[in-house]
KOLBAPA-691058 format. One record per residue (C-alpha): residue number from 1; x, y, z; residue in one letter. Coordinates in nm, 2 decimals. Layout:
! KOLBAPA-691058
<node><num>NUM</num><X>X</X><Y>Y</Y><Z>Z</Z><residu>A</residu></node>
...
! end
This chain:
! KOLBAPA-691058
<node><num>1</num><X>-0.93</X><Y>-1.55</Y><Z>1.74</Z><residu>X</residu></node>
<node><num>2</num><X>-0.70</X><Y>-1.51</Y><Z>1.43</Z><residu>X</residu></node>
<node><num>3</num><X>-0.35</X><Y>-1.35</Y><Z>1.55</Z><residu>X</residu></node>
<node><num>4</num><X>-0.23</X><Y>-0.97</Y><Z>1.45</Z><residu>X</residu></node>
<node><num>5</num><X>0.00</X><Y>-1.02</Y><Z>1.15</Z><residu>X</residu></node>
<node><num>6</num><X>0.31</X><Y>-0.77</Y><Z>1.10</Z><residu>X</residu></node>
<node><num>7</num><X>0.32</X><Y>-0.52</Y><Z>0.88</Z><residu>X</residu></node>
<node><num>8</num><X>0.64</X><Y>-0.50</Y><Z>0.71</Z><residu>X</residu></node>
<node><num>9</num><X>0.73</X><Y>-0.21</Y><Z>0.38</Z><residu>X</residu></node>
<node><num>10</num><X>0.95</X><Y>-0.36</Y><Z>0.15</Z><residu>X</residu></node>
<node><num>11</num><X>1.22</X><Y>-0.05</Y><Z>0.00</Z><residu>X</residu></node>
<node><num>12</num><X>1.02</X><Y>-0.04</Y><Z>-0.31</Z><residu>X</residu></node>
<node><num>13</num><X>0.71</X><Y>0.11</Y><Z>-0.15</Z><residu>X</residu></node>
<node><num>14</num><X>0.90</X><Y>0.32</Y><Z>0.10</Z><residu>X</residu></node>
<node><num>15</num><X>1.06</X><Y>0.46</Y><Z>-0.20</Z><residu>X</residu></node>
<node><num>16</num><X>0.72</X><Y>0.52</Y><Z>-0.33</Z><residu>X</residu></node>
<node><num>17</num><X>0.63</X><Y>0.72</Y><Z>-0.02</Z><residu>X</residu></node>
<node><num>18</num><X>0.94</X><Y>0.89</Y><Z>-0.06</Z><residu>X</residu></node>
<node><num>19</num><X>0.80</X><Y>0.98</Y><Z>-0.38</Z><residu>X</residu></node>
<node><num>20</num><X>0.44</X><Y>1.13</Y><Z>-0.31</Z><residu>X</residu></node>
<node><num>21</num><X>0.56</X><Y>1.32</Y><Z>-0.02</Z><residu>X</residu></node>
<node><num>22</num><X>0.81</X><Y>1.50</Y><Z>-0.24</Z><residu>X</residu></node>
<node><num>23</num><X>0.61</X><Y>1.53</Y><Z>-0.50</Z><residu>X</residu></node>
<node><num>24</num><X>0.36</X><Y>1.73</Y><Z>-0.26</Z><residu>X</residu></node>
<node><num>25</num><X>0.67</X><Y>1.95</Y><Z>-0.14</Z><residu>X</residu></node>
<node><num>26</num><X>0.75</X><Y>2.03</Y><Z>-0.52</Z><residu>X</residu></node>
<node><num>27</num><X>0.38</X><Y>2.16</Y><Z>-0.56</Z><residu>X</residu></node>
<node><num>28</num><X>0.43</X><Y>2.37</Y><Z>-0.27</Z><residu>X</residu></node>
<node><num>29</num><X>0.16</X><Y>2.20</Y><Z>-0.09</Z><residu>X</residu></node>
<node><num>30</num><X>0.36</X><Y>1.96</Y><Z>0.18</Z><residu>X</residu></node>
<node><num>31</num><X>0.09</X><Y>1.96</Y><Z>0.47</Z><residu>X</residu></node>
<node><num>32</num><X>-0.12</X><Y>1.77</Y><Z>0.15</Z><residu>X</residu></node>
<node><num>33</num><X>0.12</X><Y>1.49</Y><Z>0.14</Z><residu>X</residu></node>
<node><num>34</num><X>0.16</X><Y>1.47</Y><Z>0.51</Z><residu>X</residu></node>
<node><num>35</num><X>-0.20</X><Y>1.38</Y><Z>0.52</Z><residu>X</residu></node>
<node><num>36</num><X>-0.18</X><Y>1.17</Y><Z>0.23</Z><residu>X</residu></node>
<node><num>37</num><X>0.05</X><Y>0.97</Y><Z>0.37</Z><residu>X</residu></node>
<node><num>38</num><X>-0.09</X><Y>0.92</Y><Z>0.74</Z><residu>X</residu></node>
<node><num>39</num><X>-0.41</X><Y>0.80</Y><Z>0.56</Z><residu>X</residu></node>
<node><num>40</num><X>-0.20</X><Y>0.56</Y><Z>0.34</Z><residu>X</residu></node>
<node><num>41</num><X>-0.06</X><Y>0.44</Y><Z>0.66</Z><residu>X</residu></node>
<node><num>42</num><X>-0.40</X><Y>0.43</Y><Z>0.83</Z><residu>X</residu></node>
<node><num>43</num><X>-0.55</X><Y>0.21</Y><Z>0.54</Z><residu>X</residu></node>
<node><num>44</num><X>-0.22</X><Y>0.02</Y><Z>0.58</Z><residu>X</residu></node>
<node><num>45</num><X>-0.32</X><Y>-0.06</Y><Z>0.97</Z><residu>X</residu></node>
<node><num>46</num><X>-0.61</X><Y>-0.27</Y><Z>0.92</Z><residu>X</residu></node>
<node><num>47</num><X>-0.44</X><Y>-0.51</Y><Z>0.76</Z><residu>X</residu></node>
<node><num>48</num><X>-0.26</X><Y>-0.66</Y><Z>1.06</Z><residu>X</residu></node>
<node><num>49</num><X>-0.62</X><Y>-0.79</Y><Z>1.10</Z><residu>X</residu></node>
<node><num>50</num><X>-0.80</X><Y>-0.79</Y><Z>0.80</Z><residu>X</residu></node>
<node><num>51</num><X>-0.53</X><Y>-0.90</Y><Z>0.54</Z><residu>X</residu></node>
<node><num>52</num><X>-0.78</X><Y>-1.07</Y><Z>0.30</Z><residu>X</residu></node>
<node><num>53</num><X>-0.99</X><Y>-0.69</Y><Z>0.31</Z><residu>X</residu></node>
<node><num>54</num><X>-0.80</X><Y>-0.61</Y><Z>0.00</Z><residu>X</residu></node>
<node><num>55</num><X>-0.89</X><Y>-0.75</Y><Z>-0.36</Z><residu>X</residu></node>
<node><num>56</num><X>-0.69</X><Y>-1.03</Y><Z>-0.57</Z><residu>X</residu></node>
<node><num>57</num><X>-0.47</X><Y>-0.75</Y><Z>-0.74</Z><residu>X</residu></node>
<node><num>58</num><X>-0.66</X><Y>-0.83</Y><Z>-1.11</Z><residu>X</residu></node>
<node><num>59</num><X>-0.32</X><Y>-0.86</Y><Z>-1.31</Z><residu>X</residu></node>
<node><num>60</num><X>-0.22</X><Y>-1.16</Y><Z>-1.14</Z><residu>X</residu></node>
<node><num>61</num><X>-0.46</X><Y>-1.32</Y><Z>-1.02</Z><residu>X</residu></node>
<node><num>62</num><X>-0.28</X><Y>-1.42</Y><Z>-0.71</Z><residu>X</residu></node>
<node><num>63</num><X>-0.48</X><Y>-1.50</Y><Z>-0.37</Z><residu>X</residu></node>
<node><num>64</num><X>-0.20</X><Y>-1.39</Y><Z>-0.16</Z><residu>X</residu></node>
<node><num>65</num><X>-0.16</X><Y>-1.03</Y><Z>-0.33</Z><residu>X</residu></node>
<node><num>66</num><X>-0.35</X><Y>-0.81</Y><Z>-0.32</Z><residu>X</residu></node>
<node><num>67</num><X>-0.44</X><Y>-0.46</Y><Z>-0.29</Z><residu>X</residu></node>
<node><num>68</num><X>-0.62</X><Y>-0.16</Y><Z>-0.11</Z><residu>X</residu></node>
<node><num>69</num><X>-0.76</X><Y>0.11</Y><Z>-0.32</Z><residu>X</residu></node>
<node><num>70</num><X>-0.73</X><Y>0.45</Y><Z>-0.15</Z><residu>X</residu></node>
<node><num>71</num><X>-0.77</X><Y>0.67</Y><Z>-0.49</Z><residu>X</residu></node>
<node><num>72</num><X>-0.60</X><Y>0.82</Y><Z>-0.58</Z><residu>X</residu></node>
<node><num>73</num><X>-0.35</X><Y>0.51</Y><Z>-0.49</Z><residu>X</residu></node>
<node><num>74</num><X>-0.29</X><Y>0.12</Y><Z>-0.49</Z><residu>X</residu></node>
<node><num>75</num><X>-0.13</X><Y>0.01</Y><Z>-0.20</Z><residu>X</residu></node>
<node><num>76</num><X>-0.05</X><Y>-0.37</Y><Z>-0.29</Z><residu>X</residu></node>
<node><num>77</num><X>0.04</X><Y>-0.63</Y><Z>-0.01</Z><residu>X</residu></node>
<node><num>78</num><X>0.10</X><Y>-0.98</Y><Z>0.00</Z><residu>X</residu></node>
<node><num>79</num><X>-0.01</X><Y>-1.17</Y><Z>0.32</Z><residu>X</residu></node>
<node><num>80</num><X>0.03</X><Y>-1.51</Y><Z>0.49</Z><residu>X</residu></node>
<node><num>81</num><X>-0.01</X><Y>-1.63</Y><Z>0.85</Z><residu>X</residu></node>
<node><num>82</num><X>0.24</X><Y>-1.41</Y><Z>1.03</Z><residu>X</residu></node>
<node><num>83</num><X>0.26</X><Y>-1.13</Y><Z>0.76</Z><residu>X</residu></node>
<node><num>84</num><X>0.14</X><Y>-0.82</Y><Z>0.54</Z><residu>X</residu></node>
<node><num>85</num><X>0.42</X><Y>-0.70</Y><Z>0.33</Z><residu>X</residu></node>
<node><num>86</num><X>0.34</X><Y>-0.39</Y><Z>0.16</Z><residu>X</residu></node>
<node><num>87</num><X>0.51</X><Y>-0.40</Y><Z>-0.18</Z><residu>X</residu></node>
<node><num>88</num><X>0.40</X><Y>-0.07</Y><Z>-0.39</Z><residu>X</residu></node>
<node><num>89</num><X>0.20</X><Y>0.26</Y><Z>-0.32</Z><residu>X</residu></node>
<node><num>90</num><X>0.13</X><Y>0.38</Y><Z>-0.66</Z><residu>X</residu></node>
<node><num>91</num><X>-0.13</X><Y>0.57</Y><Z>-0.87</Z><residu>X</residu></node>
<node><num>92</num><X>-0.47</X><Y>0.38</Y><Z>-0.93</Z><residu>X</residu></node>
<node><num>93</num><X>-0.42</X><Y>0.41</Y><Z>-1.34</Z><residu>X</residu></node>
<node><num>94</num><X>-0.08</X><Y>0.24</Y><Z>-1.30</Z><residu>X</residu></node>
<node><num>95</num><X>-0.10</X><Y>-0.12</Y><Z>-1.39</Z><residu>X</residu></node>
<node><num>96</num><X>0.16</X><Y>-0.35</Y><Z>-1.24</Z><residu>X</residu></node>
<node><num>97</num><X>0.41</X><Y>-0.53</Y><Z>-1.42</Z><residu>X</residu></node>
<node><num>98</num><X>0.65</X><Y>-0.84</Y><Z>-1.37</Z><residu>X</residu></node>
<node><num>99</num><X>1.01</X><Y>-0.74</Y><Z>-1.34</Z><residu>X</residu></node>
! end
């Protein structure tokens, strides 16, 4: 049986849940965000098992990064054997770019 992998957020998508949380508090609508975000983090979960559930993100073309879609969100990951590093939570219509 295939071993749990960690689930690690690097700063730029906690930033990015920083982000829709207050963005729910500025439209007066907090308790929306809350439940936003503990089904972001549920999605998040199932990766410590599943890490290939998520599609080749289609910018890159990258086997090892890819992403969940949760609309109205991406979340994108990359995985290897001991790992699921969630990288961005942003808008679906977003696309990504390279720094």
């Amino acid at each position: 049986m295939p071993r749990k992998r960690t689930i690690t957020f690097a700063e730029s998508a906690v930033k990015d849940l920083e982000a829709i949380r207050n963005w729910y508090v500025d439209q007066q609508v907090p308790a929306v965000g809350e439940r936003l975000l503990r089904e972001i983090i549920s999605q998040v979960e199932r990766l410590a098992d599943f890490p290939e559930s998520g599609r080749v993100v289609p910018e890159f073309g990258i086997m090892n990064l890819r992403e969940i879609i949760y609309s109205p969100f991406r979340i994108v990951y990359r995985h290897d054997k001991s790992r699921v590093r969630i990288v961005r939570v942003w808008r679906s219509e977003r696309l990504l770019k390279m720094p």
